[in-house]
C-alpha positions as CSV (number, residue, x, y, z in Angstrom):
1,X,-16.9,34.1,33.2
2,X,-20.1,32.6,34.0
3,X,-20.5,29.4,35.9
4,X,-23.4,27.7,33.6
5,X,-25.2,28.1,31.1
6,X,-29.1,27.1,31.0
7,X,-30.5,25.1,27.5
8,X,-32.9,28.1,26.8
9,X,-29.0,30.4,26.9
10,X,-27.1,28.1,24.7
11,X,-30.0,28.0,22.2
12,X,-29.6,31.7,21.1
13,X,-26.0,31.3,20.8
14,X,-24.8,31.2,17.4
15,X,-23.8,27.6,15.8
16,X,-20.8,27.5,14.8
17,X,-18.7,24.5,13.2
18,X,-14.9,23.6,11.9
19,X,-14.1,25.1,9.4
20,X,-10.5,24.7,8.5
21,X,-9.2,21.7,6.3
22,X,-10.3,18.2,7.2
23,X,-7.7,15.2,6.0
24,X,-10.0,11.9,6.5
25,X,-7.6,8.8,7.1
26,X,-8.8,5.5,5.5
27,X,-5.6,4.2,4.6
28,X,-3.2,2.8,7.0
29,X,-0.3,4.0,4.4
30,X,-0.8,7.3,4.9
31,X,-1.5,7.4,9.1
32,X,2.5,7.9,9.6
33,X,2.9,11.3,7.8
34,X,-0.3,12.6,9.3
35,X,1.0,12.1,12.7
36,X,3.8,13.5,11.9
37,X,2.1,16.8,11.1
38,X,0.0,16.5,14.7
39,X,4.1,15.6,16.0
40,X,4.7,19.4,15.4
41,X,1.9,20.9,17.3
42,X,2.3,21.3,21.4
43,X,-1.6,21.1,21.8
44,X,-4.2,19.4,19.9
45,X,-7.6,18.5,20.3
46,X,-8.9,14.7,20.9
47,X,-11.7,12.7,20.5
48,X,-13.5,9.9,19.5
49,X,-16.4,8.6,18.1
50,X,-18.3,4.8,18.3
51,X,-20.8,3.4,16.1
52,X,-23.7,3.2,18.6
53,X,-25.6,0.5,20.2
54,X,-28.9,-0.2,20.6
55,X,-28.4,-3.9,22.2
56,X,-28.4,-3.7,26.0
57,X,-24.2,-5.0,26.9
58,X,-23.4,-4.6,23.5
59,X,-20.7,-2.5,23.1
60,X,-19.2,-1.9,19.6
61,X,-15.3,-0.6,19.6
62,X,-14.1,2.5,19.0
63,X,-14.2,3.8,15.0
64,X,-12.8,6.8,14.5
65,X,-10.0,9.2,16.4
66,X,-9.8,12.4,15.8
67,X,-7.3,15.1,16.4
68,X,-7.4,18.8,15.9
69,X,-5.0,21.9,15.2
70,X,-6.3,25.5,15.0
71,X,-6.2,25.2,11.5
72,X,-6.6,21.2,10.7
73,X,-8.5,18.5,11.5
74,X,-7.5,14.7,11.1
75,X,-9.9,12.0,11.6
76,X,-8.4,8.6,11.5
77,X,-10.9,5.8,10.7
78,X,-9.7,3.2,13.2
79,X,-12.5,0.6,11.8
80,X,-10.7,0.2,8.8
81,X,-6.9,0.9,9.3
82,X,-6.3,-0.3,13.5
83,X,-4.7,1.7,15.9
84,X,-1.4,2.0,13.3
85,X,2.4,2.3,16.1
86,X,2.4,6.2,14.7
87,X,-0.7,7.0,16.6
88,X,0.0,4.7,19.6
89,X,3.6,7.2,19.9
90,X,1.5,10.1,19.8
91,X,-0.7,9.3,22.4
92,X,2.0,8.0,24.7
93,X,4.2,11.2,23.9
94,X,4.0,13.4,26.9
95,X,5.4,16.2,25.7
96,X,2.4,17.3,23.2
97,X,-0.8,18.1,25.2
98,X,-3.9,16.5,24.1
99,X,-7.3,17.7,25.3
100,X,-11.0,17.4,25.1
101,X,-13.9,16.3,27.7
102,X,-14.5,13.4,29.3
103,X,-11.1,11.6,27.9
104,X,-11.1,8.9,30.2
105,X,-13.7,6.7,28.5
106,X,-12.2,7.6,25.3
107,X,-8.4,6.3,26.0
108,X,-10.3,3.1,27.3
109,X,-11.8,2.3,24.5
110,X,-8.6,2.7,22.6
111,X,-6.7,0.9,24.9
112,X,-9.3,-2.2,24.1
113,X,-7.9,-2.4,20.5
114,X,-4.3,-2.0,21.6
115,X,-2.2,-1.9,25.2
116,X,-0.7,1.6,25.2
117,X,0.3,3.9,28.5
118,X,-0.8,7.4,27.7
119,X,0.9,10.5,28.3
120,X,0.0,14.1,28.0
121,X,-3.8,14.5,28.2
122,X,-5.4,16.7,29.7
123,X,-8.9,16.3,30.9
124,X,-10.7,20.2,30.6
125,X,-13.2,19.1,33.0
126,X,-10.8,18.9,35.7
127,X,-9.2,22.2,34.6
128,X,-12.3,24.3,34.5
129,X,-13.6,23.1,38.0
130,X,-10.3,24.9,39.3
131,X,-12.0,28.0,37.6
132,X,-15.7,27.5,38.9
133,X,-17.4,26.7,35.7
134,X,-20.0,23.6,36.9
135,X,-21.2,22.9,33.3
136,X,-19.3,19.9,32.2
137,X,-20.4,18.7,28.9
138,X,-18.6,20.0,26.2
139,X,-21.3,21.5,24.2
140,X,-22.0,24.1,27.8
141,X,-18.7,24.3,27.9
142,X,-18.1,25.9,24.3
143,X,-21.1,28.1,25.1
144,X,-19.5,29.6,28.4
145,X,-16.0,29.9,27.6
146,X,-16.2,30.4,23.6
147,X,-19.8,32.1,22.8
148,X,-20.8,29.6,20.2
149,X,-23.1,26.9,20.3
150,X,-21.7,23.7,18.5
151,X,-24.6,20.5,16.9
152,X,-24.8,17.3,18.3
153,X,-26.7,15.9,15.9
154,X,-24.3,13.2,14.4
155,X,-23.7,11.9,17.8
156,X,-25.8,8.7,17.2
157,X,-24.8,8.7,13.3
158,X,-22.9,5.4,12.1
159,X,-19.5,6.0,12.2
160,X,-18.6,2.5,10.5
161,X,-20.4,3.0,7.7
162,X,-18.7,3.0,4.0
163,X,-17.8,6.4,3.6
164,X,-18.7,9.1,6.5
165,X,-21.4,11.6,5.0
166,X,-19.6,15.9,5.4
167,X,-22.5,16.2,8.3
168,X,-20.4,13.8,10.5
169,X,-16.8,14.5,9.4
170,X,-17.6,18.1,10.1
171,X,-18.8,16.9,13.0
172,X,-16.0,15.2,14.2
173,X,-13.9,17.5,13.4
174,X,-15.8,20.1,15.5
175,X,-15.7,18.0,18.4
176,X,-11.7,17.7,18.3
177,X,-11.2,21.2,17.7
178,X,-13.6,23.1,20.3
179,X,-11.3,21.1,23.1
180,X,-8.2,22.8,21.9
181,X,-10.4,26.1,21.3
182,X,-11.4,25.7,25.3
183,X,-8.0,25.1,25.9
184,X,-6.3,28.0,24.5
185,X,-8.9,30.9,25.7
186,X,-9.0,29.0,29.1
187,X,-5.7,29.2,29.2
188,X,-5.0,32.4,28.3
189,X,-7.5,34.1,30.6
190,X,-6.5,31.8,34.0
191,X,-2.7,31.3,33.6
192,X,-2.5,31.0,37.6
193,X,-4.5,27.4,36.9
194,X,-2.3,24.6,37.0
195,X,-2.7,22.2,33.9
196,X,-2.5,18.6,34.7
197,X,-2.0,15.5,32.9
198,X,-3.7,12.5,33.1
């Protein structure tokens, strides 16, 4: 497996995107069976997005968490609902691995709406520097280890507005799913790596 990946390399990869079924979560009524669903899964993707700001020291709070399956995403619209006791026992559960890139950041931000000690997550930049891979940013990363090239476009999108647009909540979901994507093939092909939990 190749250690990086140059821009001009990733940009003839093919773009590739979520497709499986997206549930969006607006209503705080409906966060507990969701979970439940992610509750059955031993690995899922994670991730989060904030509206961005353009004020220097402004920072807004985190607006929408997102977990993936294989098969389903589930983006949780913290703006509106709060981060609900169901998801606050999933992320403290340590028995279900949750992964993406750069996680640290994102369980801060979280932890800024409510106290919560998490268990269970697993940080893919650490576990790829045990395989050599110096690319770090989630989109190299999906070029490397998967072959596909993934958009960043809705990055700097609004994530509190009204109703999310399909661009971002396809988005979104990508961004969940590619972690437990990375996970699984990385996992599969270096099983003498040791995964760790933050």
């Amino acid at each position: 497996m190749q250690k990086t990946i140059s821009k001009e390399e990733l940009s003839l990869l093919p773009l590739h995107h979520f497709e499986g079924n997206v549930v969006v979560v607006e209503d705080e009524s409906q966060i507990e069976e969701q979970v439940k669903e992610l509750e059955q899964c031993s690995v899922i993707g994670f991730d989060t997005e904030t509206k961005p700001s353009f004020q220097k020291g402004k920072i807004n709070k985190v607006s929408l968490l997102q977990f993936a399956s294989p098969e389903k995403g589930y983006l949780f619209r913290l703006n509106k609902t709060g981060l609900h006791p169901s998801l606050i026992r999933l992320m403290e559960n340590p028995e279900i691995q949750k992964v993406g890139v750069a996680l640290r950041d994102d369980i801060k931000g979280l932890q800024r709406l409510e106290g919560f000690s998490h268990a269970g997550f697993v940080e893919l930049q650490d576990y790829v520097k045990d395989v050599g891979i110096e690319d770090m940013s989630l989109r190299k990363l999906a070029g490397i280890v998967l072959n596909f090239r993934i958009s960043k476009r809705q990055r700097l999108s609004n994530w509190e507005a009204p109703h999310l647009t399909d661009s971002q909540v396809i988005y979104a979901a990508t961004d969940a799913w590619v972690g437990v994507e990375l996970f699984n093939k990385l996992t599969a092909e270096f099983p003498q790596c040791e995964v760790q939990t933050l």
